[in-house]
N, C-alpha and C positions, 0 to 999 in steps of 0.2 A: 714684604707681605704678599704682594702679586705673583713673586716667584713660589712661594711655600705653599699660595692655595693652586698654584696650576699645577705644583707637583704632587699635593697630595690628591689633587682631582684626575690627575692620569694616572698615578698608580691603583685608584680605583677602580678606573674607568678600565684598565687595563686588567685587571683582576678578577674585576666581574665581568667583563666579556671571555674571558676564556673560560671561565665556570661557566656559563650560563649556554656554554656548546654542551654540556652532558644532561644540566636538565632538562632541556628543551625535549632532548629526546628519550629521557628517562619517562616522563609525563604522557604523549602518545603514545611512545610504545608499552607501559604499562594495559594499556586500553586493548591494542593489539592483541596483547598474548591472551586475556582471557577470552577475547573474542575465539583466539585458537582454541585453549581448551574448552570452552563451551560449546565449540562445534564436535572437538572430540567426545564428550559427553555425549551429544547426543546423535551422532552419526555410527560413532566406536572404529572411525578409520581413523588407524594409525598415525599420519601422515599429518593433522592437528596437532597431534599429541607431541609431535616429531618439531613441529612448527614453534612451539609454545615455548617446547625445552631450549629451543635454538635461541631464540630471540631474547627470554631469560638472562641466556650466558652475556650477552650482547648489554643487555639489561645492566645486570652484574659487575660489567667490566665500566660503565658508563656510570653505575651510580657510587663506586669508589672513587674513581675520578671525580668525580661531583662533589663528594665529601672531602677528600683533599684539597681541593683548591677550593672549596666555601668556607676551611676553617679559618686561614689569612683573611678573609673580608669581615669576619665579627672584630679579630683582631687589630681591625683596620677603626673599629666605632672608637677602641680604646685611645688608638697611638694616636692616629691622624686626624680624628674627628671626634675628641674626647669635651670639646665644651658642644656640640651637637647633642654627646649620648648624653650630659649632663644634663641640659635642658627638657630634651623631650625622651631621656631614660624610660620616664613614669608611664609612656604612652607607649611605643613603638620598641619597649622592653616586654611588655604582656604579650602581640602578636608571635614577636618571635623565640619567647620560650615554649611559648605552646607550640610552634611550629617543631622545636628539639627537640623536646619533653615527649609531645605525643605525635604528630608525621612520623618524625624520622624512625624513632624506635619502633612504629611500626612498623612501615617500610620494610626498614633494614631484618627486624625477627623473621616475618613471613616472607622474606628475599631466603633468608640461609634455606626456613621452611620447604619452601618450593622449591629449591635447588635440590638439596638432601634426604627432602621426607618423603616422598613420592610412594616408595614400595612399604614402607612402614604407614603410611596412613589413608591410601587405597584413594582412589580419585576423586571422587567427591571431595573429600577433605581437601586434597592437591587442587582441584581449582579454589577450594575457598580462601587458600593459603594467596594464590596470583589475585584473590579478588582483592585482599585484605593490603598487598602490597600497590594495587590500583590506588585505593582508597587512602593508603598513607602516603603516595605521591601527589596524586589530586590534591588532597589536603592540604598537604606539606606547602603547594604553589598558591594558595587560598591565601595559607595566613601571611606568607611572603607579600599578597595581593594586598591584604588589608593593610600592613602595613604601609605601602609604598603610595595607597588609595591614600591614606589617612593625610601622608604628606602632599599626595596631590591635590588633596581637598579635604582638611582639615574639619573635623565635627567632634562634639562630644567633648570638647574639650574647657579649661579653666588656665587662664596663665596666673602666675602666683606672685607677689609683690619683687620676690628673687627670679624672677624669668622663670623660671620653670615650670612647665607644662605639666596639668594632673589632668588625669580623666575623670570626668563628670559623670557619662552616662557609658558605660561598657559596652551594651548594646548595639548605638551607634557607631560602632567600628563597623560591625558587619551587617548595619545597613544604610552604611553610606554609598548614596546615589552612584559612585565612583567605582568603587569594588566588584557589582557584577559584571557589567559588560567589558570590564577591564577585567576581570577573569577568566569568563567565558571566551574574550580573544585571544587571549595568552594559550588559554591551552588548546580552541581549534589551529593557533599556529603551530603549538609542539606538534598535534595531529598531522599535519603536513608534511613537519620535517618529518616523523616517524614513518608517515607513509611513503614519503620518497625515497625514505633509508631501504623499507623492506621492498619495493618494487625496484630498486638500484641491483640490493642483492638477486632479486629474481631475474633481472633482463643480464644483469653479471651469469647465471648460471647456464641461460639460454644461449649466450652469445660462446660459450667455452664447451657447450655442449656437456655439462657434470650438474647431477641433482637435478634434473631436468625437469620431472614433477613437484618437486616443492620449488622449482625454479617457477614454473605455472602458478603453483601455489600463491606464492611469493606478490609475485606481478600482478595477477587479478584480484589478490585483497590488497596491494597498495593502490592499485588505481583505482578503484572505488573510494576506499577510504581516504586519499587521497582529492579527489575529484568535491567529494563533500564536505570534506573541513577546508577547501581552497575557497568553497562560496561561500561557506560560515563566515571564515573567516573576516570575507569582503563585507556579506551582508547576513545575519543582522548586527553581528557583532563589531564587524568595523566602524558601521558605520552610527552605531550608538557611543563607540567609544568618543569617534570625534564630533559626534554633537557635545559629548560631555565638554570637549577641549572647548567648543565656541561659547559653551555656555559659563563655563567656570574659570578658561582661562584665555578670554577674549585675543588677547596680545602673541599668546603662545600661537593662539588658532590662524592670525595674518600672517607670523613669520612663517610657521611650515607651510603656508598654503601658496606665499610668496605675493600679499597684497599688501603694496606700499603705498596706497593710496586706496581711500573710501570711495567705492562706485555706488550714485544715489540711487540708480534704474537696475541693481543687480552684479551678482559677483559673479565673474567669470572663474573657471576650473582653468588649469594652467597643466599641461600637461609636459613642455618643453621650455627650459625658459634657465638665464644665469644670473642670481643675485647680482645686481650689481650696487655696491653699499656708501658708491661715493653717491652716485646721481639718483641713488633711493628711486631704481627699478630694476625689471629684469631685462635681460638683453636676450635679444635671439628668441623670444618669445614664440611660442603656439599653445593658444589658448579657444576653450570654445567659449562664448558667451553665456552668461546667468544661468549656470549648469552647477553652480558651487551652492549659490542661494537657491536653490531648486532642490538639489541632496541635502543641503543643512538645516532649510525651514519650509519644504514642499513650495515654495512661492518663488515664482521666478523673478519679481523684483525687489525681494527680500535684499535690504541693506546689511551689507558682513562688513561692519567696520575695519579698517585697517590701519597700519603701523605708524601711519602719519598724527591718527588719534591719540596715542600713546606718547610717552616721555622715555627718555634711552634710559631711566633707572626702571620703566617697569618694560621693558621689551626683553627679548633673550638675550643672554651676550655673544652670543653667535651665530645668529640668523642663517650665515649660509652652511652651516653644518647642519642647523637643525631642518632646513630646508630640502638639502639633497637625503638627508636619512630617508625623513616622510616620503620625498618620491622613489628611494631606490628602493623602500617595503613596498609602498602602494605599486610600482612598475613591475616589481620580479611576482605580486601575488595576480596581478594579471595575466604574467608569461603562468604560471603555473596554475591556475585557471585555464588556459588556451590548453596545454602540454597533456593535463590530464581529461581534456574535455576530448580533443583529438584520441587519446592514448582510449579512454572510451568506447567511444567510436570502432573503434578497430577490434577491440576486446569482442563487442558485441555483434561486429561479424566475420568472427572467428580468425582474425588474420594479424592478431595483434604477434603470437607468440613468433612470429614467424618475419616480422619486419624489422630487419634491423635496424636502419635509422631507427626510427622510433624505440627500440631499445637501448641503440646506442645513444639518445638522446635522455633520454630515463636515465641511463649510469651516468652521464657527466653531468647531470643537472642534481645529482645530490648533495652540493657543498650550499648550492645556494637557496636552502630553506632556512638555513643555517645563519645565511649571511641577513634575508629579510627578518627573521625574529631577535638579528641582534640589533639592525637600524630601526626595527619599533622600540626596542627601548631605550637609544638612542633618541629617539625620537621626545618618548614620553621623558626621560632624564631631561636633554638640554632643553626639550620646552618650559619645564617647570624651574629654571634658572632665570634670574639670579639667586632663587631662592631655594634651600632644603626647606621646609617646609609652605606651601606655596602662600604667600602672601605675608605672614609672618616672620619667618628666621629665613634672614638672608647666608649664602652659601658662607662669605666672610667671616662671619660671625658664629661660625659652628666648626671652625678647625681649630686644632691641640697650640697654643701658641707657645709653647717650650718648645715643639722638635721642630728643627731647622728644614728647609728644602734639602741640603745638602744629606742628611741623615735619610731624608727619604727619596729623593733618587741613587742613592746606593741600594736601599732594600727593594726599588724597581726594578733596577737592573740585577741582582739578586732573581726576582721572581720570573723577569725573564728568559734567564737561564733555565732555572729549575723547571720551569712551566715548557721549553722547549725540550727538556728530556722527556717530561711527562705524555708531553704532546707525541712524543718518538714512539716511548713506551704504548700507550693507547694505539698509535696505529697497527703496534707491532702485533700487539694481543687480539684485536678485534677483527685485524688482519688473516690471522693465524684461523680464525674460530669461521673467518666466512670460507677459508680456502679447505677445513676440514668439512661443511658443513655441515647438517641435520644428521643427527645419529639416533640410528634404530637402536630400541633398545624391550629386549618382552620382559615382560612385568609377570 
């Protein structure tokens, strides 16, 4: 049984981290392009217009990929976690139809739209088309959110003498306490990735010396945008998601913080420090004083109980994964805070396009927006273990018990393959479309 649930929990876990590389960035840059044509609207320079259609294609090639590799993970409710879907079907079946039903096929219609209809439906209509495929991404990671909110903190709901979970009050999906600030920060971090994609591409055109004004382009609407969803992110949104964590899921909030022991006079922030899980501490420690209970309840000698309080069935089952996640998101949204606050700076007196370092720091720092929005849900996933739904339906208790480990590490390694040509493929395409860039085209 231990063997069956670690395999079906890393073919997951493996599944949806590599999805969840295209929509991260489909969601910001969604937001991106109509800021383009909106400026094209009401400027009437070209070079908008030029910007919108680029990013589009980029869009395009990202949100097929997205849909490829998310159709395997529905498939995944059936094979690998069919007494899961069975249970809570009734619940976290409504979220994510409405997410297919109505996101995607909007999305996807007003994507072909804007791609193809542009000289047949005159501009106005063409941004409304980008607006509509905003709106059915945003959406789309909404009901994703409610969803995965619902499991993090369960409401509205009725268990039924057969286990099975109904919903009581429908409502209550979408306004669980849970759901905003956990999707508000989801998507100023797509914002991030998106912005360091496009300011990657812009300090890429300035350093090769090709596209050299939308290369400017490029660069000053990513570092702006950029610069503002990095402190979104941090605050107000970060840091209401993890009040949420202390508040609903107490146990979750000492392992990722890394307190193995209850301080009466205040919790200290940990900024440096190595699980250590025999002698239940950290080793190598730098930590500042009552700076944790200071962020979490404005009072500096606010008690943050810790893991000692707890019993190892309700703690995480992997403390020092879930541990190093929270700090490798919380330390790179730092670095990218600092990157774009500097990158600013320089913008604003006139020396940015012209500094290499600092461009050359731009292009190699665009994988890892990438890598903090996959250790937040890492983050958010192993904290709320050992349980799929949190408190409730333990992880155990929610896998397909007909199919074998063995059956499922063949169709991992299976996805591993397929998903490294895929991954070939994408770079090859989106490759191709930066090295061609922006094309003029008169209308």
């Amino acid at each position: 049984m231990e063997d069956m649930i670690f395999y079906d929990r890393l073919q997951f876990a493996f599944t949806i981290t590599f999805h969840y590389i295209f929509p991260q960035l489909t969601m910001g840059l969604s937001l991106i392009i109509i800021l383009f044509k909106g400026y094209y609207l009401k400027s009437n320079k070209e070079i908008y217009n030029d910007a919108a259609k680029f990013f589009m294609k980029i869009f395009a090639i990202n949100f097929t990929m997205g849909v490829i590799t998310g159709i395997p993970m529905e498939f995944q409710f059936g094979t690998n976690w069919a007494k899961f879907s069975e249970l809570t079907g009734g619940i976290i079946g409504q979220t994510l139809a409405m997410e297919g039903t109505f996101s995607f096929f909007l999305e996807s219609s007003f994507l072909a739209l804007f791609i193809f209809g542009e000289k047949l439906m005159g501009q106005k209509l063409h941004f409304l088309t980008g607006f509509f495929v905003f709106l059915g991404s945003w959406a789309s990671g909404y009901l994703i959110l409610a969803t995965n909110a619902w499991m993090q903190h369960p409401v509205g709901y009725e268990v039924l003498e057969n286990g099975k979970f109904v919903l009581t009050h429908f409502s209550q999906l979408f306004s669980n306490p849970w759901l905003l600030p956990a999707f508000l920060h989801n998507q100023m971090a797509s914002l991030v990735t998106s912005s360091f994609v496009v300011a990657s591409i812009g300090a890429f055109y300035l350093l090769i010396k090709k596209h050299q004004e939308h290369g400017k382009l490029f660069l000053k609407t990513g570092v702006i945008i950029g610069l503002i969803s990095s402190l979104l992110v941090a605050f107000p949104t970060g840091d209401l998601n993890a009040k949420n964590v202390a508040k609903y899921q107490p146990a979750s909030f000492a392992a990722m913080e890394g307190i193995f022991e209850t301080e009466e006079a205040g919790a200290e922030i940990v900024l440096i420090g190595q699980p250590n899980m025999v002698e239940k501490k950290l080793d190598n420690k730098i930590a500042v004083p009552n700076i944790l209970s200071f962020l979490t309840y404005q009072e500096w000698d606010k008690q943050i109980i810790g893991m000692d309080h707890f019993t190892k069935d309700e703690l995480p089952d992997n403390i020092p994964a879930l541990y190093y996640s929270y700090h490798i998101m919380v330390g790179l949204g730092t670095i990218f805070i600092g990157i774009m606050g500097i990158s600013m700076l320089f913008l604003y007196r006139k020396k940015l396009y012209n500094f290499k370092p600092l461009l050359w720091t731009i292009l190699f720092l665009v994988p890892f927006p990438f890598i903090a929005n996959i250790t937040g849900w890492y983050t958010a996933e192993l904290g709320r273990q050992p349980y799929l739904v949190y408190g409730l339906l333990k992880t155990v208790d929610g896998v397909s018990p007909t199919v074998s480990s063995g059956n499922t590490l063949f169709t991992l390694l299976g996805f591993v393959a397929l998903y490294m040509l895929l991954g070939l493929l994408f770079l090859v395409l989106v490759g191709k479309t930066i090295y061609h860039g922006p094309q003029h085209e008169k209308h």
